[in-house]
C-alpha positions in Angstrom: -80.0 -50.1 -4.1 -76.3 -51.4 -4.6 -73.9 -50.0 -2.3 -70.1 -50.9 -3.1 -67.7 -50.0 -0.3 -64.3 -48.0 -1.1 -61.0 -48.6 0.9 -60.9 -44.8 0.4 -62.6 -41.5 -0.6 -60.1 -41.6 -3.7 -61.3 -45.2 -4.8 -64.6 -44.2 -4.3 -64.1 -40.8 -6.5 -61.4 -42.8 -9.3 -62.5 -44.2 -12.3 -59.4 -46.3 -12.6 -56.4 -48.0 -9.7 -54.5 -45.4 -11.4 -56.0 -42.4 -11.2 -57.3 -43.4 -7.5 -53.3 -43.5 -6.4 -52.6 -40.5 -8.3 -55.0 -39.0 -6.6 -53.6 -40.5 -3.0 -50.3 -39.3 -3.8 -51.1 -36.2 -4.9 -53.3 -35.2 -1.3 -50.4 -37.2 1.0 -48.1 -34.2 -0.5 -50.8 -31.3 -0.5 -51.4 -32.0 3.0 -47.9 -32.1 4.2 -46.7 -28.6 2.4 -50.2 -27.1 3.9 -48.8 -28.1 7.1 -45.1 -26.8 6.7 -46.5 -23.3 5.3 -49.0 -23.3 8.1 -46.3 -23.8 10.5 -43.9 -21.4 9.2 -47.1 -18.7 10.4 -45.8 -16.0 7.5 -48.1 -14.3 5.2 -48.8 -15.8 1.8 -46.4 -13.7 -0.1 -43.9 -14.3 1.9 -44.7 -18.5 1.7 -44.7 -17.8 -2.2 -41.4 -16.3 -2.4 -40.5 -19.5 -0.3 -42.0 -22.2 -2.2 -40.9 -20.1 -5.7 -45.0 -19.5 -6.6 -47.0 -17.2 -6.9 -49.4 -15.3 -4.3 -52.3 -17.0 -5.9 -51.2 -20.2 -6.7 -49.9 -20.1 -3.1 -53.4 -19.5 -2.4 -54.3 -22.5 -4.4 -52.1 -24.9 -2.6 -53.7 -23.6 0.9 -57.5 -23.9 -0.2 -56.3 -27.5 -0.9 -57.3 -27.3 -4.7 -56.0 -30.5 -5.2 -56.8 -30.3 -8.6 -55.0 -27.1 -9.6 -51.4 -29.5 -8.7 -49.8 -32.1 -10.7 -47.9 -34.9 -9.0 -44.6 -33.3 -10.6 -45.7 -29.8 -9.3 -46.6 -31.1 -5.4 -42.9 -33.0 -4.8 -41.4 -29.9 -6.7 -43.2 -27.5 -4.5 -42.3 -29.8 -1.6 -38.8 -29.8 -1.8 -39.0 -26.0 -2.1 -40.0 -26.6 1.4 -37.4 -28.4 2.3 -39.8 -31.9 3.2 -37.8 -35.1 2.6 -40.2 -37.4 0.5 -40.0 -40.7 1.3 -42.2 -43.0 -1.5 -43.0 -46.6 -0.1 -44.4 -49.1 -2.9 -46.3 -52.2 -1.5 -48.2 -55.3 -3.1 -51.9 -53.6 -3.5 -54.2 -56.3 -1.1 
């Protein structure tokens, strides 16, 4: 039995470097608006009308169906919710 060892969950799930910081990316921002709409403690109509979704994509974004969201969508949906993103590019090691 080979057993490679993953930095991350998301290098361990990724075919490709790309895909596995798409994939980063994508749950950094998911998390964060789960945690602003948690916070704002409204019902999930009312976070729609907020974020400018729908009740069940709303619903979606809560269940953390990361793969319902596109990168474009998530910093959209984040700004909707008034979070600053802040993107910080490194050499990978």
């Amino acid at each position: 039995m080979n057993a490679d060892i993953s930095e991350s969950v998301w290098d361990a799930l990724a075919d490709t470097q790309q895909e596995a910081a798409n994939l980063k990316a994508r749950s950094a921002l998911l998390y964060a608006i789960r945690q602003a709409v948690q916070r704002w403690e409204l019902p999930q109509e009312e976070a729609a009308k907020r974020l400018g979704l729908t009740r069940p994509r709303t619903s979606d974004l809560l269940r953390g169906k990361l793969a319902k969201f596109s990168l474009d969508a998530l910093v959209n949906i984040a700004a909707s919710a008034h979070l600053e993103i802040e993107i910080r590019v490194k050499d990978a090691a």
